[in-house]
N, C-alpha and C positions, 0 to 999 in steps of 0.2 A: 705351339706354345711360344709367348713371346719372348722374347731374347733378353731384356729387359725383368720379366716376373720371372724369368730361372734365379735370377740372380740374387731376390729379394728371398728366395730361401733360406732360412735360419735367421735372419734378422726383423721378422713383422712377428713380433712379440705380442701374440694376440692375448695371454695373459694381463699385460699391461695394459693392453688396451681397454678390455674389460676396468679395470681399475680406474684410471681415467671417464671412460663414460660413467661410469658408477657415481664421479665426483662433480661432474658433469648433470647429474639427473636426464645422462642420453638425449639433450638439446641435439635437434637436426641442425641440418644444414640453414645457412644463413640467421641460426640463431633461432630458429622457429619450435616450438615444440607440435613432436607431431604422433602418430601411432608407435605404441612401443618399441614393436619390432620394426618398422620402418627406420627409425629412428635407430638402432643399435647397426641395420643394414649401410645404411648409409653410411655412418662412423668407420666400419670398418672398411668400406671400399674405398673411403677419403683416404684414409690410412696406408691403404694398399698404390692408390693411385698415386699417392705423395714418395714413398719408395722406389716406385718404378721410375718416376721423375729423376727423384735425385740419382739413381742407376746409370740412367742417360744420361745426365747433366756427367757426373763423373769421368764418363767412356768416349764423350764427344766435345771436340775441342771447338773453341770460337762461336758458340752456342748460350743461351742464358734464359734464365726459368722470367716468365712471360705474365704471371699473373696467373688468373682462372678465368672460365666462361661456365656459364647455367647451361644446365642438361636436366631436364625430366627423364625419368625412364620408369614404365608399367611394370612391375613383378609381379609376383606371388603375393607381396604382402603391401599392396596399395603402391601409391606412383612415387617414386620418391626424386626427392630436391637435390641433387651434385654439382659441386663447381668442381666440377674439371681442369687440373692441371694444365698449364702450355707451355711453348718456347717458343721465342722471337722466331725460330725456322722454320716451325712449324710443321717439323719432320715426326715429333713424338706423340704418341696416341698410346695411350693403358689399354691393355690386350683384356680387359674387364669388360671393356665397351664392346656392343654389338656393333655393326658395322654402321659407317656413316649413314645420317637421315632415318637410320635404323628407332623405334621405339620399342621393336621386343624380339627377342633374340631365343632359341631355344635351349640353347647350351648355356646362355648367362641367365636362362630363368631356371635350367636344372641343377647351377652353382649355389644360389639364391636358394632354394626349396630344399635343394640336400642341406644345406645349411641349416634349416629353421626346420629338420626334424622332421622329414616326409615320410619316416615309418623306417629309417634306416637304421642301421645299431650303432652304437658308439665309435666300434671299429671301422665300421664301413665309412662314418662319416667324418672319421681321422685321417682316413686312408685317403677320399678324397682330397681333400683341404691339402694335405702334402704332395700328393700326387700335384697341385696346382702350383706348388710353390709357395707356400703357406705351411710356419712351423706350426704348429695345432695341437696343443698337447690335449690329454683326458679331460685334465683339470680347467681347460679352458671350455669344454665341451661341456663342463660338469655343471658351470656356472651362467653356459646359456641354457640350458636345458633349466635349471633350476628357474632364470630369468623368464623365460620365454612360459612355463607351468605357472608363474607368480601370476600372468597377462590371463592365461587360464580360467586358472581360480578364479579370477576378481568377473571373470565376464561367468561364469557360472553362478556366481552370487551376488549380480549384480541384481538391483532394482526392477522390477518389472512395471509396465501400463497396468493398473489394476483394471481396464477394462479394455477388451479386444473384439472387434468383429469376425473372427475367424481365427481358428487356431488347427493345423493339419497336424496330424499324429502317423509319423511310419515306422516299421521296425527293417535292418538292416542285418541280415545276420553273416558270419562270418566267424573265420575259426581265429584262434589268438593263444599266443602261446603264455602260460601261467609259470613267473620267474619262480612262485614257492616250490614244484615240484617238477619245471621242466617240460612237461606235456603240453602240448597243443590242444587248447579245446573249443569247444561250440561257444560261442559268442554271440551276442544279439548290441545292437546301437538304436535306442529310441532316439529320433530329429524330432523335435519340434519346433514350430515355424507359424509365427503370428501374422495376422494381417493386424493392424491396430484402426482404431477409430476414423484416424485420418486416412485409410485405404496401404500406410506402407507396408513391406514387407520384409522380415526379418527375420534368421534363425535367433528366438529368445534359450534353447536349450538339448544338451543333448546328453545321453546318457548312458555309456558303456557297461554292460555285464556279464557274468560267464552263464549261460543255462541259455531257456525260452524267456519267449513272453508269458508272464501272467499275471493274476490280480494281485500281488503284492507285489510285486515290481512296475505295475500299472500304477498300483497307490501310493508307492515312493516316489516316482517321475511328479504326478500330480500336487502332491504332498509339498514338494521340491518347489514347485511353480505358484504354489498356493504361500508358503514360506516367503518366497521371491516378489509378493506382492499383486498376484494374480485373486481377482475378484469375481469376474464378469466375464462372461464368453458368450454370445450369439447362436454360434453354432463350432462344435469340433469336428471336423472331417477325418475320417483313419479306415482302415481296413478293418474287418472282423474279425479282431484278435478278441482273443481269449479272455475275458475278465474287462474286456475295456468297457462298452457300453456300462457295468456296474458300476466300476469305479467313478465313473461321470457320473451318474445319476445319483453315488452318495454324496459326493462331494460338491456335484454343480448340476442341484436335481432341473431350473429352469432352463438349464441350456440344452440347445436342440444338437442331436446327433444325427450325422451322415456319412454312411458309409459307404466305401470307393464304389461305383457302379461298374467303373474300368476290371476292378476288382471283382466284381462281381460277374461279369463277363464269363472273364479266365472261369471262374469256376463252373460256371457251366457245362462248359467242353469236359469237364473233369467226372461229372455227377448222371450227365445227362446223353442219348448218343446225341450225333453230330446231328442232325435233321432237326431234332427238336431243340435242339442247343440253339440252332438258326434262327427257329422261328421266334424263341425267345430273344435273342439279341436284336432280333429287326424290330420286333414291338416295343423293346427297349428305346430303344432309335425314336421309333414313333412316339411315344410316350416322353421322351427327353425335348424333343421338337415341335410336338406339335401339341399339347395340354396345356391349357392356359393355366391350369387352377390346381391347387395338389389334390383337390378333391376330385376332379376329373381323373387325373393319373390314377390316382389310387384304385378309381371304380375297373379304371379299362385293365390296370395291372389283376385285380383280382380277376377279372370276368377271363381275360384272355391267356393268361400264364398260371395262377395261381388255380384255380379251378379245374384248368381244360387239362392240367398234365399233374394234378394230386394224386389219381389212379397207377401213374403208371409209373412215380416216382413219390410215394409217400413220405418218406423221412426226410430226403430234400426238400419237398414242396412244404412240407410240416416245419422245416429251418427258414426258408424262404418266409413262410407267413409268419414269426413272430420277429420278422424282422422288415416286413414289407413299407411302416413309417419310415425306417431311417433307412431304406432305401432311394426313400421320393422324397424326401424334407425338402430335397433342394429345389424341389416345386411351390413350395412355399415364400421363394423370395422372390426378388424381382426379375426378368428373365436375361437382365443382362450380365446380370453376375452370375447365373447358373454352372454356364460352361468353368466357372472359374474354384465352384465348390461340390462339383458332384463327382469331384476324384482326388484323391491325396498324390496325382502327379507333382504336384511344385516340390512335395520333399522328395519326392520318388527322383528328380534331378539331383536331388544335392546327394543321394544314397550312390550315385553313378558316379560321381568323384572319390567316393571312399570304394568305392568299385576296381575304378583304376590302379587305383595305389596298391589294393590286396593283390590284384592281379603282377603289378610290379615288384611284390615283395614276394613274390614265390606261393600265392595263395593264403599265405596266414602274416597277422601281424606279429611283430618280434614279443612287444610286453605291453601288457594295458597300458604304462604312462606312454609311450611309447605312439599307439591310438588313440591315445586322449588326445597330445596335445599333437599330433596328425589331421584328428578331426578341429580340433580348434581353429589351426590354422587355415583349413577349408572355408571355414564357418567365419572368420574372419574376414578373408578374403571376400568371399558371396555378400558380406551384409555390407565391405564398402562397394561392391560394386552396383547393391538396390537401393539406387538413393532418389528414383521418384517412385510416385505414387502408384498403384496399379490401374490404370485410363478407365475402365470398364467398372471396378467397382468404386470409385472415387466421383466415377458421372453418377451415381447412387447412393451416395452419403445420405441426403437427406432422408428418402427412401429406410434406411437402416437406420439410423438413428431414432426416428420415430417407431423401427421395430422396437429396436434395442429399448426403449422406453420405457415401451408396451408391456412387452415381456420382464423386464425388473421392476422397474419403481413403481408401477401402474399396480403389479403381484405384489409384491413388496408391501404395498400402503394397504 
C-alpha cells in the first residue's frame, strides 16, 4: 500500500462526493459525458488521486503540483478518460495506477468491480474500500447501489429494434439467497441476446427468478421483450426448455425455432448407450456439413437416426421426432451463418461469467438485487465491448433480409 493512500484515510469523504457528482450530472473527465458508471468511476479516482497529490506535496519539501497528463485505462466498466496528477520531480505516482505502460492491472480491476457490486454484501464492500484507505461509509454505498440499479432499470426498459434476425434464449441456474426469509434457494437467469438486422450483437435482456423454467415465466421474459418493442424475429435459438417452443408459437407464430444441436448432443449420451450415442452424433456431423438443403437433412435425419433406432429407444426417438424441424431449421438458411445459429453457445459465453462470480461468492448469490445488477454490470460490459458486426452473417444480410421479407410482409399481405 502506498504511503501516500494510508494517509488520505478518513479525509476522502466519498459521501460528498457523491453530492457533487450528483450536481454535476457525473460529467467525465475533460468534461465529456460518458457511461454512467464510467463516469461516477472516474470521479472518484480523480478525487482519490488529487488527495494523494496533495499528501505528497505537504510531506516533501521543494517540490510543486505540475499540472495533469491523459491516461486511458480498460476496466470493468468500459475504458475510462484520467488526467493524472504530477510534480515538477516527477517522484509522485497514485498507487491507484497499475504499473507504468501498464493498461490493465488485476488488482486495480478487482478495486473497480468490487466497487460496482460484483455480488459482494455491503459489508464486504465497506470492508474493502477501508481496508484501501478510503473512509466508505453504508450510506455512501447505499447511494451507489441505488445509482448504479437506476443504470439497471433504464437498460431493462429500454427501447428495443422491433425487428431482429436472431434472437438466442439460455437458462442459467444457480442458487441465491431470498432476504424475505433468509434461505438460499434454486434460481434460474434467462440472457437473451439479439443479433439485429445489421448483423450486430447485443445482450437486449435478462431475467432473474427464484424456481425453474417454464411456460409462464417463458411468457413473462417474451411478454417483457414484446412491451420493450420487439416485433419481428427470423429465427429464436434456445435449448429445449420446457414451455419455450409454445410460448414462441403464440406469441411469434411465423418465426422459425432452433434448438441447440450442441444441446442435443449432451442428451444423447444421457437417453442412449454410448455406441449408438456415437453414431448418431457422427450423422449429426454429416448432416450439419455436408446437406445442402433442409430437405436433404431432414430425409437423411429420418432414414438414419430417427427410424433405425425408434425400436430400441421408443419415447426418445418419439421426443426426437416431434422435434426433428427445429432441430434442422438451421438448414434452411445460408451455409454461412449455420455454424453461427445451430447452437445457443454465444449466450452459453455470457452464462460463464456469472459462472465465475457464483463460484467467487461461495456458490450462491447474497440477494436478488444483489444479482441483478451483478448481471447487469456483465452485460454492460460484453455489449461495449461487441461493437462490430459479426463478419459471417453480415457477408449475408442480403441473403436474410430477402428471408426475413418473405416470411412477414409477403405472410402478412
Amino acid at each position: 500500500m502506498d504511503a501516500y493512500m494510508s494517509k488520505i484515510e478518513n479525509k476522502l469523504d466519498i459521501d460528498q462526493l457523491l453530492g457533487n457528482l450528483s450536481k454535476n450530472d457525473l460529467i467525465g473527465a475533460n468534461g465529456i459525458s460518458s457511461n454512467g458508471l464510467a463516469s461516477l468511476v472516474e470521479n472518484i479516482i480523480h478525487e482519490i488521486m488529487n488527495k494523494e497529490k496533495n499528501e505528497y506535496l505537504n510531506s516533501t519539501e521543494n517540490d510543486k503540483s505540475n499540472g495533469s497528463y491523459e491516461r486511458k485505462l480498460n476496466t470493468s466498466v468500459g475504458k475510462l478518460n484520467l488526467n493524472v496528477p504530477r510534480v515538477r520531480s516527477g517522484e509522485f505516482r497514485s498507487s491507484l495506477l497499475p504499473q507504468k505502460y501498464q493498461r490493465y492491472d488485476a488488482s486495480f480491476e478487482e478495486l473497480i468491480f468490487s466497487f460496482l457490486i460484483n455480488g459482494d454484501s455491503k459489508a464486504e464492500i465497506v470492508h474493502k474500500m477501508k481496508y484501501r484507505g478510503i473512509s466508505f461509509s453504508e450510506k455512501a454505498y447505499d447511494e451507489i447501489f441505488v445509482f448504479i440499479k437506476k443504470q439497471m432499470e433504464d437498460f431493462k426498459s429500454q427501447e428495443l429494434e422491433s425487428e431482429y434476425n436472431f434472437v438466442y434464449i439460455d437458462a442459467y441456474h444457480c442458487m441465491i439467497k431470498d432476504t424475505k426469509d433468509k434461505q438460499v434457494k434454486k434460481g434460474v437467469i434467462y440472457t437473451v441476446l439479439g443479433v439485429d438486422k445489421a448483423a450486430n450483437k447485443s445482450i437486449i435482456g435478462f431475467y432473474p427468478f427464484f424456481g425453474h423454467e417454464n411456460k409462464s415465466t417463458w411468457m413473462e421474459v417474451f411478454q417483457n421483450l414484446i412491451n420493450r418493442g420487439l416485433k419481428r424475429v427470423l429465427m429464436f435459438i434456445s435449448d429445449d426448455f420446457s414451455g419455450m417452443s409454445e410460448a414462441i408459437n403464440t406469441l411469434f407464430p411465423l418465426s422459425d425455432i432452433q434448438k441447440c444441436v450442441v444441446h442435443l448432443d449432451r442428451n444423447l449420451y444421457k437417453n442412449m448407450k454410448k455406441e449408438d450415442a456415437k453414431q448418431v452424433t457422427k450423422k449429426l456431423h454429416e448432416i450439419k456439413h455436408t446437406c445442402d438443403t433442409y430437405e436433404a437433412g431432414l430425409a437423411l435425419y429420418q432414414s438414419d437416426v430417427l427410424d433405425k433406432f425408434k425400436k430400441q429407444y421408443p419415447t426418445f426417438i418419439a421426443h426426437l421426432e416431434k422435434r426433428k424441424t427445429e432441430h434442422l431449421c438451421f438448414l434452411k438458411y445460408p451455409e454461412a451463418v449455420r455454424k453461427h445459429i445451430y447452437t445457443s453457445n454465444p449466450v452459453e459465453s455470457v452464462h460463464s461469467s456469472f459462472e465465475k462470480m457464483r463460484i467467487k461468492k461461495g456458490g450462491f448469490f447474497q440477494s436478488m438485487d444483489i444479482l441483478d445488477v451483478a448481471i447487469f454490470i456483465v452485460s454492460d460490459k460484453l455489449n461495449l465491448t461487441w461493437k462490430k458486426p459479426i463478419p459471417m452473417i453480415k457477408s449475408k444480410i442480403y441473403e436474410l433480409n430477402q428471408m426475413f421479407n418473405l416470411k412477414f410482409y409477403e405472410e402478412e399481405n
